[in-house]
N, C-alpha and C positions, 0 to 999 in steps of 0.2 A: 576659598573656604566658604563654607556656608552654615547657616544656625537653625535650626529645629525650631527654636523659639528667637526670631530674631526680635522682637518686642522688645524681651528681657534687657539688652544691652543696652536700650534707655537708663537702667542702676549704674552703668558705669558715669553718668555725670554726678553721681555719689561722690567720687574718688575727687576731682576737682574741689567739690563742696566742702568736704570736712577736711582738705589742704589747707583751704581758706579760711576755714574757722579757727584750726589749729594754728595758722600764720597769726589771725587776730590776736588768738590766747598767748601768745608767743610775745607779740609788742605790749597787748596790755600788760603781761608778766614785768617787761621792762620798761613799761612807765610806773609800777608801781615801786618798784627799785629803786629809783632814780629819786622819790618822794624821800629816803631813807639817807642819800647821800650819793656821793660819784660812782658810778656802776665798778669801775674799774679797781678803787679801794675795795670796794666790796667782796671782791673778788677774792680776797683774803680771809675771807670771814665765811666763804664756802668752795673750800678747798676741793671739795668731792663732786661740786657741781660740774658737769659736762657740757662744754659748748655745743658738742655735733654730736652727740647722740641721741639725742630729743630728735633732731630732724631724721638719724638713719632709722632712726626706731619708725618716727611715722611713716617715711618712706616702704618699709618693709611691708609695713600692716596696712599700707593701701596697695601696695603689689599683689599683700595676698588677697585683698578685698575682691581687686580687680580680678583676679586668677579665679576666682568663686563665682564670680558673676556670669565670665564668661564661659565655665564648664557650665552652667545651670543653663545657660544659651543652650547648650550641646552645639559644638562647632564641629563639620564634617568636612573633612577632604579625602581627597584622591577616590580611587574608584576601584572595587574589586568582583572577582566573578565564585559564587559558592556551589558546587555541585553536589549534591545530593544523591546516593544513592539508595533505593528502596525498593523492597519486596509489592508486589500488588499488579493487579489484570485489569482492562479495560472494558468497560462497562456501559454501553448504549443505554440508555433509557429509552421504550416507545410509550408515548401518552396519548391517549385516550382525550380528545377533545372534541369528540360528535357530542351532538343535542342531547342524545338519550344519557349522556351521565349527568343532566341536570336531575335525571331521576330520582327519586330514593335510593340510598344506598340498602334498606330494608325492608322488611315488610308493611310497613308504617308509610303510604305516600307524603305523609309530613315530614317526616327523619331524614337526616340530613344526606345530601345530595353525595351520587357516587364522585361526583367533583370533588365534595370537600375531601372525602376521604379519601380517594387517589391521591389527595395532595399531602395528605396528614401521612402516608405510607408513604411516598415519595421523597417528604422532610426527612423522617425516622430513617430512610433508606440512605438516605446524603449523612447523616450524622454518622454510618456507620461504619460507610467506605472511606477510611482515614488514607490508607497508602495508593489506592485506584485512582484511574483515571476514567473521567465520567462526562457521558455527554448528553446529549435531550434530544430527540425529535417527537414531535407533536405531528398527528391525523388526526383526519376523518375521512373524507371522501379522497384525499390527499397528503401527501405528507410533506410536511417539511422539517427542514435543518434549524432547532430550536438554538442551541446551544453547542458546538464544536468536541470531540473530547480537550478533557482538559482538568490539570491535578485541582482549579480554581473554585473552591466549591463556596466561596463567601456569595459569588457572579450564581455560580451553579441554583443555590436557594433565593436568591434575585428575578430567575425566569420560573422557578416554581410557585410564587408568588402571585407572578401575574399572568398564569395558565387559564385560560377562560376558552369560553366553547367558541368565542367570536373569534377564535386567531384563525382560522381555516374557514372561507364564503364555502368550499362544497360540502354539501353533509355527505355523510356514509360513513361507512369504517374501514377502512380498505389499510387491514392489518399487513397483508400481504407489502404492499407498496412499504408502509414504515421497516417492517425485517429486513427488504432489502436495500431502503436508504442508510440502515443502520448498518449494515456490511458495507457501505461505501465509506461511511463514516468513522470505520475505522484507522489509525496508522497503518501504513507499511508495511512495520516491524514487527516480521512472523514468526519470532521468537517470543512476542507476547499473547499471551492465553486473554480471549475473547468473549466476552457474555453478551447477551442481547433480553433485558427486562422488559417485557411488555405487558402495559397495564392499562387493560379496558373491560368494557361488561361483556367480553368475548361474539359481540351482535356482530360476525363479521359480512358484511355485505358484498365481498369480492372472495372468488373461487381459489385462489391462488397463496392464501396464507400456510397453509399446508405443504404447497410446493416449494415454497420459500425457504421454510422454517427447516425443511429437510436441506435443500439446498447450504442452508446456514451450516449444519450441521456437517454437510460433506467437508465445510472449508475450516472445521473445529470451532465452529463458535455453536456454545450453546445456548439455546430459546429457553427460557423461560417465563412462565403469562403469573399474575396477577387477578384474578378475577375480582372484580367488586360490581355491589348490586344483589339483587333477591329473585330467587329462581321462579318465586310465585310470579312478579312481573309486579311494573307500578308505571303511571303515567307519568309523562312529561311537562313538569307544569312551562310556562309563557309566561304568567302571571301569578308568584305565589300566594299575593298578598290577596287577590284578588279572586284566587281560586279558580283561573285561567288554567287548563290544560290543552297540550295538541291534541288536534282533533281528526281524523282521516276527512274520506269525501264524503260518508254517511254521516259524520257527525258524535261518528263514536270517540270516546276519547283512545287514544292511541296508547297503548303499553307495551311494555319493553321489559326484558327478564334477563337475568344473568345465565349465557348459553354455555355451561358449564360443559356439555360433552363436546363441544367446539373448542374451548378453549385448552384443554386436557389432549386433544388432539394435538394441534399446533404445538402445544409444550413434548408431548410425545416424539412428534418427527422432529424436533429440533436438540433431543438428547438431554432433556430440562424436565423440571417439574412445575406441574401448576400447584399454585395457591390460592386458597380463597383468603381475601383482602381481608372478609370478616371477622375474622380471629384475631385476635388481642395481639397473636405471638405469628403472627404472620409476615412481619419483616426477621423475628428472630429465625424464622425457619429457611427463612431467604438466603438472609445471610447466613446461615450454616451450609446451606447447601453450594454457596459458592466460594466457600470454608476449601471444599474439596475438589476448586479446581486450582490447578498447580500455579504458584506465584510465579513472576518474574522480574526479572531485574528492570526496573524505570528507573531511567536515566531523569532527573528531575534538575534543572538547572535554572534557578534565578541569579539575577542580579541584584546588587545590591547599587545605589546611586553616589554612595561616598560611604567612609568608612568615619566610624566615633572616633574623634580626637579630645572629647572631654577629661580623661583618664590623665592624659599629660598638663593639665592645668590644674586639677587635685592638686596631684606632685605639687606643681609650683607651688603651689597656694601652703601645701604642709613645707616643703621647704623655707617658704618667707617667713612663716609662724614659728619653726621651729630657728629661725637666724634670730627672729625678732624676741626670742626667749632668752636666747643664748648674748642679746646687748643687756646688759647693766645699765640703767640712767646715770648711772655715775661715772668718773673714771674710773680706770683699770689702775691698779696699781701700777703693774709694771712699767706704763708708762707718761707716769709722774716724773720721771728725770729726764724727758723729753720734749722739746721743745720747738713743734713744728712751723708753727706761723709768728712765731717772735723774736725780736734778736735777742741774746742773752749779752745784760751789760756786763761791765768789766769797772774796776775802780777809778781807769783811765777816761773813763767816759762820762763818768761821773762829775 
């Protein structure tokens, strides 16, 4: 068995404690008796006094003491397995981690970077996929395997957090490469319906995202892009604070625009719709649209490490309390004509 809070069960040398004190109160009680006369005459002069119910009485009310302390531990045993099952489709995220989303996400080179905002749609988009299964891969020049699918979305806003341009040495955007890491990246199980999110400023730097994206589409899974960024174009800063921007080989600064008829493309041959990120209602439209690809059954199975046993020490604890109600400090009547621990004299003995 094990405890949630094993600390707590330092309260149970409580139980010991007020034994002791109640033993004290118990001898002082009978040495003050004993000031009045012979304990034993006395005994006559309080008919209704009880030897042994003082102590079953305490006994009770530290069992149920103890019974309190250790439900409050929470104590767990044994072990069991919960299966779950639930409506939802599986969901690749591809991210956008080339240079140029350090860009503005607007027409303001100051305003805030399509970074942040991919990630602030990327949060809103995890909050909204309750029953789906969700995964991550991050490019640029390359792609990689971010985050696995998977129902874990606490892990899931964990890798969204610490998405930065430096996760990938090669620049470029090679959308194509991430669509079809995200088809690798799916399960097996061809029974469930398939989405592929990809969200960049659509600059795609490799020929092949088109081919891809159709390809995607042959195998039922559909593409849909995200576009974030500003069509007029904005530079790259190096140095915000500093007012560093990348520069080409002349020296001009370098700018980047959101390639919307690209990105409309790619969503096109993948059987999906593009969005543009800038809109307020841009993840609500997301998820509408994948509203309308048909659920399926995910088998979702955790385990749990032991099962709550605190419920069974309540009980105990209201059973002590309600025995310990149910003693009278005094005797019972009924068994005033009985006489267990004494011999009953006779006139012969006398």
């Amino acid at each position: 068995m094990t405890f949630a809070y094993p600390y707590l069960l330092y309260l149970l040398l409580l139980v010991p404690a007020l034994f002791g004190l109640w033993f004290l109160s118990r001898m002082a009680r009978r040495r003050k008796l004993r000031r009045f006369g012979n304990p034993a005459e006395l005994e006559h002069l309080m008919p209704d006094a009880s030897k042994y119910k003082p102590a079953i009485k305490i006994t009770l009310q530290l069992l149920a003491l103890a019974c309190l302390i250790v439900a409050v531990a929470r104590p767990r045993a044994g072990e069991r397995e919960e299966v779950e099952n639930t409506q939802g489709i599986e969901v690749m995220i591809a991210f956008d981690v080339s240079r140029s989303m350090l860009a503005s996400s607007t027409d303001d080179p100051g305003g805030i970077s399509r970074m942040q905002r991919a990630k602030f749609i990327l949060n809103r988009l995890i909050d909204k996929l309750d029953n789906d299964k969700v995964g991550l891969i991050v490019f640029a020049g390359e792609a990689y395997t971010q985050l696995p699918i998977t129902t874990d979305f606490v892990s899931a806003r964990m890798y969204v957090d610490e998405l930065s341009t430096d996760m990938v040495p090669t620049q470029g955007t090679a959308i194509g490469s991430a669509i079809n890491m995200s088809i690798n990246s799916f399960t097996a199980d061809k029974d469930i319906n398939k989405a592929i999110i990809v969200i960049t400023d659509g600059e795609n730097h490799e020929g092949d995202a088109i081919e891809m994206a159709s390809y995607a589409k042959s195998l039922g899974i559909e593409v849909d892009v995200i576009g974030v960024g500003s069509i007029k174009g904005s530079p790259i800063p190096l140095d915000a604070r500093r007012g560093e921007f990348l520069k080409d080989e002349t020296g001009a600064p370098v700018t980047t625009a959101l390639n919307e008829a690209e990105a409309k493309e790619i969503a096109k041959a993948g059987g999906g719709e593009y969005i543009n990120g800038s809109g307020n209602k841009a993840v609500d439209n997301l998820i509408d649209r994948l509203d309308h690809i048909k659920k399926s059954d995910l088998r979702h199975i955790t385990y749990k490490a032991s099962a709550e046993q605190f419920p069974v020490f309540i009980w105990l604890a209201l059973f002590f309390l309600l025995a310990d109600a149910l003693v009278l400090p005094r005797k019972s009547g009924w068994l005033k004509k009985y006489t267990f621990f004494t011999k009953k004299t006779t006139d012969n003995d006398r």
